[in-house]
Residue frames as a rotation matrix with the C-alpha (Angstrom) as fourth column:
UNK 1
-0.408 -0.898 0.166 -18.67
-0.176 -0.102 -0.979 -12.15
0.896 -0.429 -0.116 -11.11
UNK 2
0.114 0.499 -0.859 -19.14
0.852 0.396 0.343 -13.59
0.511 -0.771 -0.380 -7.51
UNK 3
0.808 0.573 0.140 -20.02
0.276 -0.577 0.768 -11.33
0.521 -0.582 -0.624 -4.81
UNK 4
0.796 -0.547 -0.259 -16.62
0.332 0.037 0.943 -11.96
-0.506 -0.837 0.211 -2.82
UNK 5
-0.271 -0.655 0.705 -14.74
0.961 -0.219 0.166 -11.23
0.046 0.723 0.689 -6.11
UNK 6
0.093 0.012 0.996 -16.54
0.508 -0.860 -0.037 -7.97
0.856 0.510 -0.086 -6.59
UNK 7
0.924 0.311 -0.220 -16.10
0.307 -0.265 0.914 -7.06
0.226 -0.913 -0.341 -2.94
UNK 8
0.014 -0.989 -0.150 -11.70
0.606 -0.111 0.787 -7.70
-0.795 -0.102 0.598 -2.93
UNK 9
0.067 -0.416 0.907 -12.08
0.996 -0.026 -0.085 -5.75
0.059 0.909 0.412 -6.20
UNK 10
0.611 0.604 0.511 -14.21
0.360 -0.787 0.501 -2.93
0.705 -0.122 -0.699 -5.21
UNK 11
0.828 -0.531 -0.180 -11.82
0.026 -0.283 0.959 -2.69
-0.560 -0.798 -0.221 -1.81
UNK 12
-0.219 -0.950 0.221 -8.50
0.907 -0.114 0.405 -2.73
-0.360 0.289 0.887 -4.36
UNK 13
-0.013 0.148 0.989 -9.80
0.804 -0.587 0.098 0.26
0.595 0.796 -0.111 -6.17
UNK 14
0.849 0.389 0.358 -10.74
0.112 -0.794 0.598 2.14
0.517 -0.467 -0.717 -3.20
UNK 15
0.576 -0.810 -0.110 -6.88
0.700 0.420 0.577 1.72
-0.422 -0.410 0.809 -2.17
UNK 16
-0.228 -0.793 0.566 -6.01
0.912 0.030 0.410 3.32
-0.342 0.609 0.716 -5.11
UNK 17
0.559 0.419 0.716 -8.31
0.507 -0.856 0.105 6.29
0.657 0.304 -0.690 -5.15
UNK 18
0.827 0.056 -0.560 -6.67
0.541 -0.350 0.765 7.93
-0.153 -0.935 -0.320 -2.08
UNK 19
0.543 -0.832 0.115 -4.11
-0.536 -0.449 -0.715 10.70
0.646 0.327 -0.689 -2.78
UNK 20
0.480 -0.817 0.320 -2.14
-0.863 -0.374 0.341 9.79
-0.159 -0.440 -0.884 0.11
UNK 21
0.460 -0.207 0.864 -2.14
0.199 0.972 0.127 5.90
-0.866 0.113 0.488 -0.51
UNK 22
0.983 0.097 0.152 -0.78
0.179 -0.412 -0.893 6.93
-0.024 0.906 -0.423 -3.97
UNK 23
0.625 -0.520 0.582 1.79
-0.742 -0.627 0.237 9.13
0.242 -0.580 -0.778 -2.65
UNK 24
0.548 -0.284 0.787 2.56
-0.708 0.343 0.617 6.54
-0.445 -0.895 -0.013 -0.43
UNK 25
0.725 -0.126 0.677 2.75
0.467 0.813 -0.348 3.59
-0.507 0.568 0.649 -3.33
UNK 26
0.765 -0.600 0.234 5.08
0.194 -0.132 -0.972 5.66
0.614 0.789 0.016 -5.80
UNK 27
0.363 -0.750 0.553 7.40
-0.879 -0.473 -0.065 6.77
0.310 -0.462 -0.831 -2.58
UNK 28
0.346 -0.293 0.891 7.71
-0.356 0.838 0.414 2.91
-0.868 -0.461 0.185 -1.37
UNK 29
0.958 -0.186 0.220 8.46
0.287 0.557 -0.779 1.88
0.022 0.810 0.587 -5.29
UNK 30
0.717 -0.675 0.174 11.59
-0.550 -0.701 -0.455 3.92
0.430 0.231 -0.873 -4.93
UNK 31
-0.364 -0.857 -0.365 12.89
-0.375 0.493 -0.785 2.61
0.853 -0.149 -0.501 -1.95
UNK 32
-0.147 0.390 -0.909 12.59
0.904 0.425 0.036 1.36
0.400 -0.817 -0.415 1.67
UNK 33
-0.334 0.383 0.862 11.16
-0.477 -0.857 0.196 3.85
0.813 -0.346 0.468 4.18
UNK 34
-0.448 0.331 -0.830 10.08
0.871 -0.048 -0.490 4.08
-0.202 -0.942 -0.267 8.22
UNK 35
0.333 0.939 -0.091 7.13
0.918 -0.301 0.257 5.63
0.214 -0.169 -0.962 9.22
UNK 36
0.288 -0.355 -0.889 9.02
0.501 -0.736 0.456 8.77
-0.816 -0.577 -0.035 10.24
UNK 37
-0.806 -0.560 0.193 10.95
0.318 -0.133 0.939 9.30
-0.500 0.818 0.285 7.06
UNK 38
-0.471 0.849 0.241 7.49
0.882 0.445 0.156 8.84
0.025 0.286 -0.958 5.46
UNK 39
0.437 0.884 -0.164 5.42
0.886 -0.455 -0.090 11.44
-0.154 -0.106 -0.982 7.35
UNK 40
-0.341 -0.842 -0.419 8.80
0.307 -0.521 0.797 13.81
-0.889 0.143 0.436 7.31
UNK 41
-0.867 -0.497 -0.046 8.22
0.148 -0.344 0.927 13.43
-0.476 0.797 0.371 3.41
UNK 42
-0.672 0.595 0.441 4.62
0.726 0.414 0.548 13.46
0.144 0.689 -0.711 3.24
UNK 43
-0.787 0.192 0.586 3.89
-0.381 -0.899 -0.217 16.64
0.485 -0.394 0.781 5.25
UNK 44
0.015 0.912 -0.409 1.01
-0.325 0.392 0.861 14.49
0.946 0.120 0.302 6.59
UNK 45
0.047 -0.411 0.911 0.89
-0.998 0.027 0.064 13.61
-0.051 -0.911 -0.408 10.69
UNK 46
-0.716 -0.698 0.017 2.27
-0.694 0.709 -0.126 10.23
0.076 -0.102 -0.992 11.72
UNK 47
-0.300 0.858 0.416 -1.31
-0.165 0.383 -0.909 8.46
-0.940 -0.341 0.027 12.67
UNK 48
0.820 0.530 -0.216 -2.81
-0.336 0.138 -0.932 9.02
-0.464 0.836 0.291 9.10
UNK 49
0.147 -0.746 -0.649 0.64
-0.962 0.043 -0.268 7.69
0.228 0.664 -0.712 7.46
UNK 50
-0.757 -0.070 0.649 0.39
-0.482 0.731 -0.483 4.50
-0.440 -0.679 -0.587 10.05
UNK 51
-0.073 0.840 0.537 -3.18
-0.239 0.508 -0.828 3.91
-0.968 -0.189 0.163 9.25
UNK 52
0.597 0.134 -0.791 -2.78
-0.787 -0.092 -0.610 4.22
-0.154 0.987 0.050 5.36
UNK 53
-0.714 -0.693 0.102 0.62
-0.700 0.709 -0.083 1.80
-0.015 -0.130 -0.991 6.09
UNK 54
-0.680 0.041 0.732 -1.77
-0.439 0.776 -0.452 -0.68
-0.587 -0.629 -0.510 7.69
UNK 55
0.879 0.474 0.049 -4.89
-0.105 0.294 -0.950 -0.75
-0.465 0.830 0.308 4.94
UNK 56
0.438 -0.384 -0.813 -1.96
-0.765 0.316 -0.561 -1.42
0.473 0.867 -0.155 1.99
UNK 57
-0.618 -0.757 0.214 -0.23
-0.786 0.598 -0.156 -3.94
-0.010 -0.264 -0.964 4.08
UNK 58
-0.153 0.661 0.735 -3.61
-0.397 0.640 -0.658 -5.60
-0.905 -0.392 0.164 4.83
UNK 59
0.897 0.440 0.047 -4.37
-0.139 0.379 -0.915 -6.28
-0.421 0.814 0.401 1.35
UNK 60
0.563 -0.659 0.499 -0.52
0.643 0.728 0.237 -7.26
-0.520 0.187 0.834 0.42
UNK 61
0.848 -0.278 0.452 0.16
0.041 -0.815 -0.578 -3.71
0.529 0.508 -0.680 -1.87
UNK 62
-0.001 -0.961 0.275 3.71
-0.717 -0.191 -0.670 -3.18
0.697 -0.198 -0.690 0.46
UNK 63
0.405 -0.262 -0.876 5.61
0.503 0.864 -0.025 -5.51
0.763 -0.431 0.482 2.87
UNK 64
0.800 -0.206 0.564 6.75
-0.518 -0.713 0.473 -4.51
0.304 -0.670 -0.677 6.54
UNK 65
0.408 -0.486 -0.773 9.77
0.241 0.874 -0.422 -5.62
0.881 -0.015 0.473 8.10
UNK 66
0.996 -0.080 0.045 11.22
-0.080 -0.516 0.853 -4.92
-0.045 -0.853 -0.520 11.20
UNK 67
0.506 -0.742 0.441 14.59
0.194 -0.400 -0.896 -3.19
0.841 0.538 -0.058 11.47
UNK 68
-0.534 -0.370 -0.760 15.43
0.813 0.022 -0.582 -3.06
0.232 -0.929 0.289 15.23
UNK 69
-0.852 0.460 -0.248 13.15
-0.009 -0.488 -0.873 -0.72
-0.523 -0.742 0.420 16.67
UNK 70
-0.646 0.167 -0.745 11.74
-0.285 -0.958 0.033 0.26
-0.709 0.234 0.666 13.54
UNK 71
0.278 0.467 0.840 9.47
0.441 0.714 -0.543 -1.18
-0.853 0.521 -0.007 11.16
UNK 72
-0.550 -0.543 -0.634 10.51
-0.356 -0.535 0.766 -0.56
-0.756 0.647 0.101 7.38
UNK 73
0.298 0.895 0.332 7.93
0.091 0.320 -0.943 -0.82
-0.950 0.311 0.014 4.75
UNK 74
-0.899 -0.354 -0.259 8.75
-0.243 -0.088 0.966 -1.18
-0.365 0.931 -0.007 0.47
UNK 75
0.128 0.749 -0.651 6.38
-0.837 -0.270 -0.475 -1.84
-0.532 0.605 0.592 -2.26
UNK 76
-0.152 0.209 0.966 5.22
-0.102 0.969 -0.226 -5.14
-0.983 -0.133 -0.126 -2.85
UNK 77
-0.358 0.020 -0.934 6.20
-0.872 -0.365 0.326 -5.47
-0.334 0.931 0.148 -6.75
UNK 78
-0.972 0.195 -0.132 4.50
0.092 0.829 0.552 -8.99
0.217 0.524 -0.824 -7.07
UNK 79
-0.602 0.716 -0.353 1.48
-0.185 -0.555 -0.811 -7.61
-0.777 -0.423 0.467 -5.72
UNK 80
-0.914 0.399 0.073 -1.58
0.050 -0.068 0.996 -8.59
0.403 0.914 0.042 -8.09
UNK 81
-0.371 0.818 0.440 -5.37
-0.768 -0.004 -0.640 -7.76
-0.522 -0.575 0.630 -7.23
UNK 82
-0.986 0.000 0.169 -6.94
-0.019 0.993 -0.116 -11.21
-0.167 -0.118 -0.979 -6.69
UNK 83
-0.293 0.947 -0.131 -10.68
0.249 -0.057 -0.967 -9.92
-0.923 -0.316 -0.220 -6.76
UNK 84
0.704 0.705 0.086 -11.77
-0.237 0.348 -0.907 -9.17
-0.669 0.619 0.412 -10.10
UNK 85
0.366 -0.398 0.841 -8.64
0.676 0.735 0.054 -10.41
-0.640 0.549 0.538 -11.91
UNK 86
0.937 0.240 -0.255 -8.10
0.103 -0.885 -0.454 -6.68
-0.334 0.399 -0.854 -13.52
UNK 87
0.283 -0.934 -0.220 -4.56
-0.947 -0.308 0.088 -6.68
-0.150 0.183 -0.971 -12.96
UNK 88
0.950 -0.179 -0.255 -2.68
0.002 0.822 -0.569 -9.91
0.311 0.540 0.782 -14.72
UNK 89
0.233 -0.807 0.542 0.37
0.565 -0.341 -0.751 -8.54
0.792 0.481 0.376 -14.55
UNK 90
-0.231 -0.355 -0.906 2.19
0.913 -0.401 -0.075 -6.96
-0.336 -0.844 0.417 -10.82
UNK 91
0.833 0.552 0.045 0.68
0.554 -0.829 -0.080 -3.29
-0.007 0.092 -0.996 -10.25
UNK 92
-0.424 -0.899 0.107 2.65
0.905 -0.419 0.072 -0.31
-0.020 0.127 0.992 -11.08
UNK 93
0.420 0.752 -0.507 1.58
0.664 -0.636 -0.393 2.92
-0.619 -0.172 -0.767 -9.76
């Protein structure tokens, strides 16, 4: 496996180890959600719900959209990890 493969792989796993990123992934499969709603339901302050928002968005795992003020985030169900090819088949947390 190339280096750059085991690097996007090694960074999808470590996505998935985090409780709150978790959390976060099975509450966005449900439905849509703002960052408020979120930290509301995650008991967790707003910053660390933002910053978790921004590592899954970077790597494609949920989708943001903006909503008039708000930004509104869901769970990217085509969502496959490109780095070691593990997942075939859209992730399902």
């Amino acid at each position: 496996m190339l280096v750059s493969k085991k690097k996007s792989c090694l960074q999808c796993f470590r996505m998935l180890a985090d409780d709150t990123r978790m959390e976060l992934i099975k509450m966005l499969q449900q439905k849509r959600w703002n960052v408020s709603e979120l930290t509301k339901n995650l008991g967790v302050t707003q910053p660390t719900v933002s910053h978790h928002l921004k590592t899954l968005d970077a790597i494609g795992i949920v989708i943001k959209s903006k909503g008039g003020r708000e930004t509104i985030y869901r769970f990217n169900d085509q969502y496959l990890c490109k780095g070691c090819e593990a997942y075939t088949t859209p992730l399902k947390a």
